[in-house]
N, C-alpha and C positions, 0 to 999 in steps of 0.2 A: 574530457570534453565537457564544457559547461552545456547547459540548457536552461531556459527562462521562462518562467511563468507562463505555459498554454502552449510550450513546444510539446512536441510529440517523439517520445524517444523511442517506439516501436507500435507498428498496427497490429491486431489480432489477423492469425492466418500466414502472418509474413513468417519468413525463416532467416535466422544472420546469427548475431554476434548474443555472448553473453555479459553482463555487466555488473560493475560493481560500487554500489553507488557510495562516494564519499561524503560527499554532502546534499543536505537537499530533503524534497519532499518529494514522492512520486503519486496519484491517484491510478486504481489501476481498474479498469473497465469493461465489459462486456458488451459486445454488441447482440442484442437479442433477437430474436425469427424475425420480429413485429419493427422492428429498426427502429425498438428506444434502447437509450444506452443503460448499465447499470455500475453502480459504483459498486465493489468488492471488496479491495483490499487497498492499503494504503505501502508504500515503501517508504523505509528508514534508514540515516544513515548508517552503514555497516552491512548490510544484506546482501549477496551477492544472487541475482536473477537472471531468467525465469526459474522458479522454482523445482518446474516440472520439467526442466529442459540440464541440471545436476547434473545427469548421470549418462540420456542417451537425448538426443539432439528431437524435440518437438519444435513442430511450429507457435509462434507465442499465441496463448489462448485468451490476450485479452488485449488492450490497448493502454499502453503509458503516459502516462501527459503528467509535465513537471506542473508543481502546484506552487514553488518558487525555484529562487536560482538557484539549481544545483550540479556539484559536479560528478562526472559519472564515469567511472573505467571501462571501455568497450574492452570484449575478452574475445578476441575470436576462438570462435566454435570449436574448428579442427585445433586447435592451440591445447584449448579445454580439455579434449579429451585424449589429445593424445601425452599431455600429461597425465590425467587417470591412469591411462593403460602403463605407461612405463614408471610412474611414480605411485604404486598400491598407499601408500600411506598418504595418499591426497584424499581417497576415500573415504575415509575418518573425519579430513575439514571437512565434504561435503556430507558425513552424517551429522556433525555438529551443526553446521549450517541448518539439516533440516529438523531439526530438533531443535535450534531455536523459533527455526520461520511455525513449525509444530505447537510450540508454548507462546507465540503469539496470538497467534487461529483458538487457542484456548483461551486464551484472554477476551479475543473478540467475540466468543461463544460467551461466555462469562457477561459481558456487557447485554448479548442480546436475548438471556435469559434472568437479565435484572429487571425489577420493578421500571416500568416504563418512564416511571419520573424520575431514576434514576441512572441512566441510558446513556444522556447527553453530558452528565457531568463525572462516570466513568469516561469516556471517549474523551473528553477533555483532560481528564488527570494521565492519562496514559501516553496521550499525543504530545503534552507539558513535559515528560519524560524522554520520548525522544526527541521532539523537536519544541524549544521554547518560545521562538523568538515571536511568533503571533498567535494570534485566539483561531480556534476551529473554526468560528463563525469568517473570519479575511480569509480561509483558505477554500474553504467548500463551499457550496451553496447550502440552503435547505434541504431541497429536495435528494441532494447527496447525501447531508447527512443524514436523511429519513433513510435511504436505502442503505447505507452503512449500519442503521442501528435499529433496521428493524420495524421502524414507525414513520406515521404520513409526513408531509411534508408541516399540514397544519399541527400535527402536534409538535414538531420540534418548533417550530414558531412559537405557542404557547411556551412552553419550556425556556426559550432562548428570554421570552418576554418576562417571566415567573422570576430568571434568575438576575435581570437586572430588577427586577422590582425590588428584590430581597437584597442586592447589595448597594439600592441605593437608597433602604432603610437605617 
């Protein structure tokens, strides 16, 4: 199934299918007590999601929104698992699975216990790796990417402003 920039491929709370995204970008979100949203984690393609939903079937814990065109493999549920159950060596893709989604969350640990000025142009070398074809600045906002990396809105602002100065020296 395709989806396009600001569709919504699953709300937090809800229960259905699992997916496997081919192409594309995914933003993945949190709805908080206080009803602002929060940015968390980003999908790439190759991942197959929700993370937390692998093994035994949860409700999705956060909401998906495509951040471009992307296409995506709906997996039904009951499909998912009852391949687990009668194919054991499925287990294994889904520990490899989370073992890489694991040494991404370390990466992204990694960026948000780096020098503050250097925050935004880890997350942009990392994002240029899975996904090239635009700058972080066309996909996110600010204020997302303050909540992705840790810092306010106004300093990824300076930051964003810092790095054109310096590459249009």
């Amino acid at each position: 199934m395709i989806l396009h920039r600001g569709e919504i491929l699953f709300r937090q709370g809800e229960e259905g299918y699992l997916f496997h995204l081919k192409s594309g970008l995914f933003k993945v979100s949190r709805l908080q007590p206080d009803g602002t949203s929060f940015l968390f984690n980003l999908l790439v393609p190759g991942e197959t999601f929700p993370h937390h939903s692998l093994l035994t079937p949860q409700p999705y814990y956060a909401t998906a929104v495509a951040l471009t065109t992307s296409e995506v493999e709906r997996i039904p549920a009951e499909d998912w698992y009852r391949k687990l159950e009668a194919c054991p060596e499925k287990y294994r893709e889904v520990a490899l699975s989370l073992q890489y989604t694991l040494r991404t969350v370390q990466q992204r640990i990694g960026f948000l216990t780096a020098p503050s000025s250097n925050r935004l142009r880890l997350l942009r070398e990392w994002l240029h790796h899975h996904f090239s074809s635009k700058p972080v600045e066309d996909l996110l906002t600010q204020e997302e990417l303050g909540q992705l990396l840790g810092l306010t809105r106004e300093t990824v602002n300076r930051l964003v402003r810092e790095e054109r100065r310096a590459s249009s020296s």
